[in-house]
C-alpha positions as CSV (number, residue, x, y, z in Angstrom):
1,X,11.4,8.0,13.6
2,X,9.8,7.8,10.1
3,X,6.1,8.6,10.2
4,X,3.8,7.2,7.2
5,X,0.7,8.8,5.9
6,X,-2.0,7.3,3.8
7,X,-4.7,9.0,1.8
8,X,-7.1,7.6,-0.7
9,X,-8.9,4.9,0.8
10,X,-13.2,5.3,1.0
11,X,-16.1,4.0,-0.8
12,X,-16.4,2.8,-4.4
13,X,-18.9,0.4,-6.5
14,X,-17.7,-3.1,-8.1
15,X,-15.7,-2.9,-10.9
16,X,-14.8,0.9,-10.0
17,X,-11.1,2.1,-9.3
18,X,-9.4,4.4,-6.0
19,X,-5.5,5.1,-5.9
20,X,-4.2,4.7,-2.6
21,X,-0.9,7.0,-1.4
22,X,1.5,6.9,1.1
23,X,3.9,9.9,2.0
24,X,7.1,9.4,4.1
25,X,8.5,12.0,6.1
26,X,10.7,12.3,9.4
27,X,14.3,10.8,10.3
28,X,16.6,10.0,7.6
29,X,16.3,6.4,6.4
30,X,18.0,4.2,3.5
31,X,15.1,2.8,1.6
32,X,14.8,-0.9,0.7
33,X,11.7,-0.9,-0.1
34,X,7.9,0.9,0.4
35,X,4.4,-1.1,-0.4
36,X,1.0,-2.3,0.3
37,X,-0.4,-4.4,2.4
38,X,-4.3,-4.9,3.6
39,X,-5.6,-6.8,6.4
40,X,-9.8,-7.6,6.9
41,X,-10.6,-9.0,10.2
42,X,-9.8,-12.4,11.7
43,X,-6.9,-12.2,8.9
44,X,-3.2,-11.9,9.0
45,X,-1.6,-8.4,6.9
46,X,-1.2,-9.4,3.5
47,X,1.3,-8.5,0.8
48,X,-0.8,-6.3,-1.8
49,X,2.1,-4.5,-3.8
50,X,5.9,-3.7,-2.7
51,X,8.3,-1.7,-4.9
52,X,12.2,-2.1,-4.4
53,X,14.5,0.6,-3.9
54,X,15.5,-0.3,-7.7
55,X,12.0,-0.3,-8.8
56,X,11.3,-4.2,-8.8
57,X,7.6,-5.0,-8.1
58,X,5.2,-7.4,-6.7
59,X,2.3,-8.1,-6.6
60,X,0.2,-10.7,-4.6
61,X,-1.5,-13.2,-7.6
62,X,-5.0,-11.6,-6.4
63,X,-4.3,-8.0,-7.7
64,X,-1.7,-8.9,-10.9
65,X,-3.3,-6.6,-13.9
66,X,-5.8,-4.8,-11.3
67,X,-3.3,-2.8,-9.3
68,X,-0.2,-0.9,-9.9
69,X,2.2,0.3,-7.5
70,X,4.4,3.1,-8.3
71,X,6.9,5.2,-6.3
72,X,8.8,8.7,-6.7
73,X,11.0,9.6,-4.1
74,X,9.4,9.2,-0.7
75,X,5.9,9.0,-1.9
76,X,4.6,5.3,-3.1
77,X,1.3,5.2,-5.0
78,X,-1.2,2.1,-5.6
79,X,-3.6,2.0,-8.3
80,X,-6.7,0.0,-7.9
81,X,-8.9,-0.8,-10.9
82,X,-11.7,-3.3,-11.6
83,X,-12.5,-3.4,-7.7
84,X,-14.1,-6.2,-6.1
85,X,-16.1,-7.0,-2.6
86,X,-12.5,-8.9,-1.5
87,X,-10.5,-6.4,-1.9
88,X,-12.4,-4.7,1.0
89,X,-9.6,-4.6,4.1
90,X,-7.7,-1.9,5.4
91,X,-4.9,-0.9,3.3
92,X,-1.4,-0.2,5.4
93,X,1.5,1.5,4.0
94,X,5.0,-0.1,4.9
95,X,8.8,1.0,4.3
96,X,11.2,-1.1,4.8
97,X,14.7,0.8,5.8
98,X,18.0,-0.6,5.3
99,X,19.6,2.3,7.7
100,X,18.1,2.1,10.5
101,X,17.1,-1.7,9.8
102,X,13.7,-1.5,10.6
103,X,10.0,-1.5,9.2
104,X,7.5,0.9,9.2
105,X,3.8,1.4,9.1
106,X,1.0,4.2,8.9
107,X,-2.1,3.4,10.9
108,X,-3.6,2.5,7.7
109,X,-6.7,3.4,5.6
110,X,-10.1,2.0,4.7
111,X,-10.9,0.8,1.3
112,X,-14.8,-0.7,1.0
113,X,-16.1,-1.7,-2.0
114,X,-19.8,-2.1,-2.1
115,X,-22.8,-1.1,-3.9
């Protein structure tokens, strides 16, 4: 089993930037792809960010020039700048495996932006 862990999520004013990261660790996978997505309540998960195996992004048309997803190795990275009220959610880390084919997620973490 692949476990996910995020870090970075918490508190920050409009207009103010976090960088979210998500570390990979456990069985042995073949990587197709690791991103973002965020969910807010009474929503369905959104795409944020994904980054292919061959480094092709993606970005959802809400967050093109804001955020920037990066990856190295088993560790993928989103940069959030100029932060607004919607892009309050919950931010969930995915990998998506081509050995074992299968998706995973990390129980996610909280990004508010307020003030």
């Amino acid at each position: 089993q692949v476990q996910l862990v995020e870090s970075g999520g918490g508190l920050v004013q409009p207009g103010g930037s976090l960088r979210l990261s998500c570390v990979a660790s456990g069985s042995e996978f073949v990587l197709a792809s690791m991103g973002w997505y965020r969910q807010t309540p009474g929503k369905e998960r959104e795409l944020v960010a994904d980054i292919s195996r061959g480094g092709v992004t993606a970005y959802a048309d809400s967050v093109k020039g804001r955020f920037t997803i990066s990856r190295d190795k088993e560790t993928v990275n989103l940069q959030m700048s100029n932060l607004g009220p919607e892009d309050t959610a919950v931010y969930y880390c995915n990998l998506r495996s081509l050995m074992p084919f299968a998706d995973y997620w990390g129980k996610g973490t909280a990004v508010t932006v307020s003030g």
